[in-house]
Each structure stands twice: as C-alpha cells, then as structure tokens.
PLY file of the C-alpha trace (Angstrom):
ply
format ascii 1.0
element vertex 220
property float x
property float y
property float z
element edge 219
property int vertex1
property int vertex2
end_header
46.86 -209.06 -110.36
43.53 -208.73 -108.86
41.83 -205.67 -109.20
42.01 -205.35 -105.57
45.13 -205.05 -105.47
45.98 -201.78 -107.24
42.94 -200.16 -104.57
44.51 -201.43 -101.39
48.20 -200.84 -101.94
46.87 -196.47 -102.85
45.60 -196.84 -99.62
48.35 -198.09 -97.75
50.14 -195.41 -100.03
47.73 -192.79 -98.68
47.99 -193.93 -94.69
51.68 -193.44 -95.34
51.23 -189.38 -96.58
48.57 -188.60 -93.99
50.91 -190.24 -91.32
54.01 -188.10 -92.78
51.71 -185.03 -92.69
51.18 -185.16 -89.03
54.87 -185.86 -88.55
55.60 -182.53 -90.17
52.92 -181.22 -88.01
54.78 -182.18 -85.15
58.05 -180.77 -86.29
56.75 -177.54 -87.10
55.49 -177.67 -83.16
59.15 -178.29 -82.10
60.57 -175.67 -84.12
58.52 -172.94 -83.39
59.55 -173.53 -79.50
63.24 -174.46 -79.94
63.81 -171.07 -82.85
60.96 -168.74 -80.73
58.67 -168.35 -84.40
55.28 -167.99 -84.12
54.79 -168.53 -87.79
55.72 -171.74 -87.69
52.88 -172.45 -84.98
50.58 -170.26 -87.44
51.66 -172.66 -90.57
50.46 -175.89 -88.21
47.05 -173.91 -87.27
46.26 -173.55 -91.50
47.62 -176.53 -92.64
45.43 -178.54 -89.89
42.38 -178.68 -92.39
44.55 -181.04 -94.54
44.55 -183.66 -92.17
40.81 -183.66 -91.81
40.60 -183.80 -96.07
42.71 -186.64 -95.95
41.09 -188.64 -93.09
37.67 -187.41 -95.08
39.42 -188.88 -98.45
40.67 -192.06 -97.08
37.52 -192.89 -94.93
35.96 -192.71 -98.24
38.41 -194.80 -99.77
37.82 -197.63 -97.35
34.00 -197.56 -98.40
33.86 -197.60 -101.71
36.32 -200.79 -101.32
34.42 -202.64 -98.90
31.48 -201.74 -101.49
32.79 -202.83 -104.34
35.36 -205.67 -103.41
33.50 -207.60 -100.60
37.46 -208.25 -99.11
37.78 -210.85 -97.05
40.85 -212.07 -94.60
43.95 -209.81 -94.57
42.40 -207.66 -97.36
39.35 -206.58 -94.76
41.75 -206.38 -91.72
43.82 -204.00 -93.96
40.22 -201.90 -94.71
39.40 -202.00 -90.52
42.86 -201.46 -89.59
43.04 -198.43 -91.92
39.59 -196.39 -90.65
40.87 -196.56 -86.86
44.69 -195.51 -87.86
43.40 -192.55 -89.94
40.91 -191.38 -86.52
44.15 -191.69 -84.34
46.45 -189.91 -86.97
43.70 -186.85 -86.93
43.44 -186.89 -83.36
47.46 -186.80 -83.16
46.87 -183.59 -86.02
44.17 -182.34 -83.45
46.91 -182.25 -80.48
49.54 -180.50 -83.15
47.04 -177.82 -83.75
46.56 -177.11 -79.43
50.45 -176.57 -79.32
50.52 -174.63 -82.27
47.56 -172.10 -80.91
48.86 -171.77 -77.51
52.29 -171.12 -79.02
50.50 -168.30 -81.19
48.79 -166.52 -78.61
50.74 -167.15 -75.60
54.34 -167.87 -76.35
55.65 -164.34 -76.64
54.75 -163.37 -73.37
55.86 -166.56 -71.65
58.99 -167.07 -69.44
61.46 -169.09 -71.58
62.30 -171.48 -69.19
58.29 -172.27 -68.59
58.32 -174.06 -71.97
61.43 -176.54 -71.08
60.05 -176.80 -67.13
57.25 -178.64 -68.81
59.78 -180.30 -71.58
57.93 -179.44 -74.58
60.26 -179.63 -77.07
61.76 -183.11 -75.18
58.17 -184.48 -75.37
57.78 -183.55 -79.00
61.11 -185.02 -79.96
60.13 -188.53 -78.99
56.58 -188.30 -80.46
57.85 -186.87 -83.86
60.55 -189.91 -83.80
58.08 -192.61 -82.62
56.15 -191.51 -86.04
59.07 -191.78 -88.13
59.34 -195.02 -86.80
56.16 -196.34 -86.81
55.81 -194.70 -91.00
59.03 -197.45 -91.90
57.31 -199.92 -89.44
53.94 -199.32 -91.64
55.91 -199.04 -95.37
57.91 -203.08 -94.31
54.76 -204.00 -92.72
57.46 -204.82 -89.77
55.30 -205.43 -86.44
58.04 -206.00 -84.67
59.54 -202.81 -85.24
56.01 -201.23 -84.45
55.80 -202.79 -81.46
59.22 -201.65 -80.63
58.23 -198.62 -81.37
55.10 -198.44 -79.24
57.23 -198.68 -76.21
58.73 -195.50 -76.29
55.26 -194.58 -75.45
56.50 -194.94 -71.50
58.92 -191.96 -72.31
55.62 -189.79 -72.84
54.25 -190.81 -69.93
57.17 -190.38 -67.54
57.42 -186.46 -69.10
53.75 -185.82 -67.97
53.84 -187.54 -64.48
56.87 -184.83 -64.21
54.93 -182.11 -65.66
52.21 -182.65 -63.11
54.88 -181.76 -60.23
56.18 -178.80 -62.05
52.64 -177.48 -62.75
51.50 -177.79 -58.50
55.12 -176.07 -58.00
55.22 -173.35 -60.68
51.84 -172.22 -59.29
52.74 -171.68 -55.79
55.28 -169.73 -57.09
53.05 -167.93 -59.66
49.60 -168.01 -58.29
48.54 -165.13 -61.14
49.50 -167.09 -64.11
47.36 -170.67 -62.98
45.66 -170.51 -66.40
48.55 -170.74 -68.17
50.76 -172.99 -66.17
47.12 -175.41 -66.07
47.26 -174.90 -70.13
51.40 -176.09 -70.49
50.07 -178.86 -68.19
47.45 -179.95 -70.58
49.54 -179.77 -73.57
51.63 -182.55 -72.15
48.40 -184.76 -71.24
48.10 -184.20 -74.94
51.07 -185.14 -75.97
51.27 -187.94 -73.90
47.95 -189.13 -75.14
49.23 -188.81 -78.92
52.27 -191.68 -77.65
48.82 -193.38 -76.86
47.21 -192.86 -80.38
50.96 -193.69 -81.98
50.57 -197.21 -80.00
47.20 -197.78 -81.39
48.37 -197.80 -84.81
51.16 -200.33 -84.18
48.58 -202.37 -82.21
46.10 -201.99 -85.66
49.03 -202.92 -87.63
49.58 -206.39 -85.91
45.90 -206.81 -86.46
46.25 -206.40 -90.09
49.11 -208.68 -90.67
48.72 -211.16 -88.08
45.09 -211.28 -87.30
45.91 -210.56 -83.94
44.67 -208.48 -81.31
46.97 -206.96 -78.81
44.79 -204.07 -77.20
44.56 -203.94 -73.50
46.95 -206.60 -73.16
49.19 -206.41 -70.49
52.83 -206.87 -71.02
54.07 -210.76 -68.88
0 1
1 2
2 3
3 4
4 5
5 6
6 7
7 8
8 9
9 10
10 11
11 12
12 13
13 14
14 15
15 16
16 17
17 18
18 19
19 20
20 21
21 22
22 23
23 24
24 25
25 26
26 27
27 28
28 29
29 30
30 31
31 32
32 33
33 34
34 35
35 36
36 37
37 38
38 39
39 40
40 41
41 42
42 43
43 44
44 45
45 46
46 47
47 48
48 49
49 50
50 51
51 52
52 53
53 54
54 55
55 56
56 57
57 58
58 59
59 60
60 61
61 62
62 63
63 64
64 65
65 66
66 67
67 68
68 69
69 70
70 71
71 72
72 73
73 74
74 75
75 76
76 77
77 78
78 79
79 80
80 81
81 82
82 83
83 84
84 85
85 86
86 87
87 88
88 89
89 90
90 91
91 92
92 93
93 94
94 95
95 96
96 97
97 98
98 99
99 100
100 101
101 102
102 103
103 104
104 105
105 106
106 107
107 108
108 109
109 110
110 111
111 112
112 113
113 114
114 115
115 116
116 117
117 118
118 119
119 120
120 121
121 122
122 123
123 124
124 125
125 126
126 127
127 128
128 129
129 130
130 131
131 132
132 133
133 134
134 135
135 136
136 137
137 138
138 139
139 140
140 141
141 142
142 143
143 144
144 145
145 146
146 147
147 148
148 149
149 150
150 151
151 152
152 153
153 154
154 155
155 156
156 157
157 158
158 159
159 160
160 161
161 162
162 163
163 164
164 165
165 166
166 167
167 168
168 169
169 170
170 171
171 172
172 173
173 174
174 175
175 176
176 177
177 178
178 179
179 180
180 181
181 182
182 183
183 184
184 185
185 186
186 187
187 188
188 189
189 190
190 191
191 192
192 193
193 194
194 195
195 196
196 197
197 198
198 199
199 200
200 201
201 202
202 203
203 204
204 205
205 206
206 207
207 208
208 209
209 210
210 211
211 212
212 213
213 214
214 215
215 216
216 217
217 218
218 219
C-alpha cells in the first residue's frame, strides 16, 4: 500500500465526522424549535468551537500531505476538494450557531406561530436530510447520489422566496417587532445559503472523482 494511502483515507475519515458534526448541529436547531428548549440552542452555541478545531485540524492535515507526498491526479483533487468542503461545512456550523443564538435570546418571548410562518423547522428538515445524504454520497464516493442530492437545494430556496412575503406582511401587521421579524427573515437567507454550501460539496466531490468541474454550470 503506499504510504499515501493510510493519510488520505483518515482524511476522508475526518471530512466524514466534521460533516456528521454539523448534521447534529442542525438537529439540535430543529429540536430546540419543534420541543420549545432553549438548551438545546445553548448546546449548538458551545459545541460550535468544535467545528472550527476540526476545520483547523483537517486544514492542517491537507498541508502536511501536500508537503510530504507531492500527490498528484485524484490524490491532489482529493487534498483541493477537501480544504473547500471543510470552509463550506464551517460556514454551514456558522449558520447553526445564528439559529441557535436567536433561539436563546429571543425564542421565549416569540409568538409560536412566528417560527412556522417563516418554516424554520421545514427549512431545517431538508438541510439536515440533504447532509445525511450527501455524508453516504461522500462515504460510496457516489456523485450521482450527490448530485441528486444537491437538487433539493431548490426546496431551500422556494422556503425563503416565501419567507420574504411573510416577513413584508408580518410587519405591517407588527410594525414594533421589525427587528425581529427582519432577524427570522435572515435566518432563512441563511439557511437557504447552507443548501448552497451543501451543493458545493457535491460539486467538489465530482471534482475529486471525476476531474470535473460542474460550478456555475447551468442545468440543459
């Protein structure tokens, strides 16, 4: 076996638990809004920082093989493809941890049916099962299923072009609460920018295995 080897397949094995880490992020997100616990929102907001080790860890990773092996072909793309999924994986953590502070500080005093006007926990759903997805698309090295995946981005995106509606219509109705009704309304640009970062990594992974680059190609 080259010695490779044992160094790239730790971190594919690492992309896997920092991806899965997120995921639970996510979940914690959904939970805290569907059971009304602001713990769960306060476990996201100190668990965040192990995101940014692992990112940190991996990043480093990725150097010390480019350093030391020189990999060429697949084994580069693998190195490449790896540094941008960890960056969209932390930014998906970074959205996690704006739901989970808003939810701390603000969900108490918030009218219950504010948090499913906007579809939250809906919006959440899809994002935490596009992950799951995308994590078995990653483990088979399956692009097709990653690309398959990526799709469900357009769910995302249809929940904040609604949310945009409810936001102009919720503040005519409650002109006093704009900052928080503008805040709900940013939480699903977030979320529907995470879909975004979800898609990247599929589009990463087709790099990787077929040395082909799908970015900013439109669909014919």
């Amino acid at each position: 076996m080259p010695a490779i080897e044992p160094e790239l397949q730790a971190l594919k094995d690492n992309v896997l638990d920092m991806l899965a880490l997120v995921r639970n992020q996510m979940i914690k997100c959904k939970e805290a809004i569907h059971k009304n616990d602001v713990s769960l929102a306060e476990e996201v907001i100190r668990e965040e920082k192990n995101v940014n080790t692992q990112e940190i860890a991996i990043d480093r990773d990725c150097e010390n093989i480019l350093a030391l092996y020189t990999p060429v072909a697949t084994d580069l793309r693998l190195v490449l493809a790896t540094l941008k999924m960890t960056n969209d994986l932390e930014r998906i953590g970074d959205c996690a941890k704006s739901i989970a502070k808003f939810l701390e500080e603000d969900m108490k005093g918030l009218p219950k049916h504010w948090l499913k006007d906007f579809a939250l926990e809906d919006m959440l759903e899809t994002l935490v099962s596009m992950l799951k997805d995308m994590g078995e698309a990653l483990r088979k090295e399956d692009t097709k299923m990653a690309l398959k995946t990526a799709k469900r981005d357009e769910q995302l995106n249809d929940y904040n072009r609604k949310a945009y509606k409810t936001t102009a219509e919720l503040i005519k109705q409650h002109p006093d609460s704009s900052k928080t009704l503008l805040t709900l309304f940013s939480l699903t640009r977030d979320l529907e920018r995470a879909g975004d970062l979800t898609k990247n990594i599929a589009e990463e992974l087709v790099f990787h295995i077929e040395a082909r680059v799908v970015k900013h190609k439109k669909s014919k």
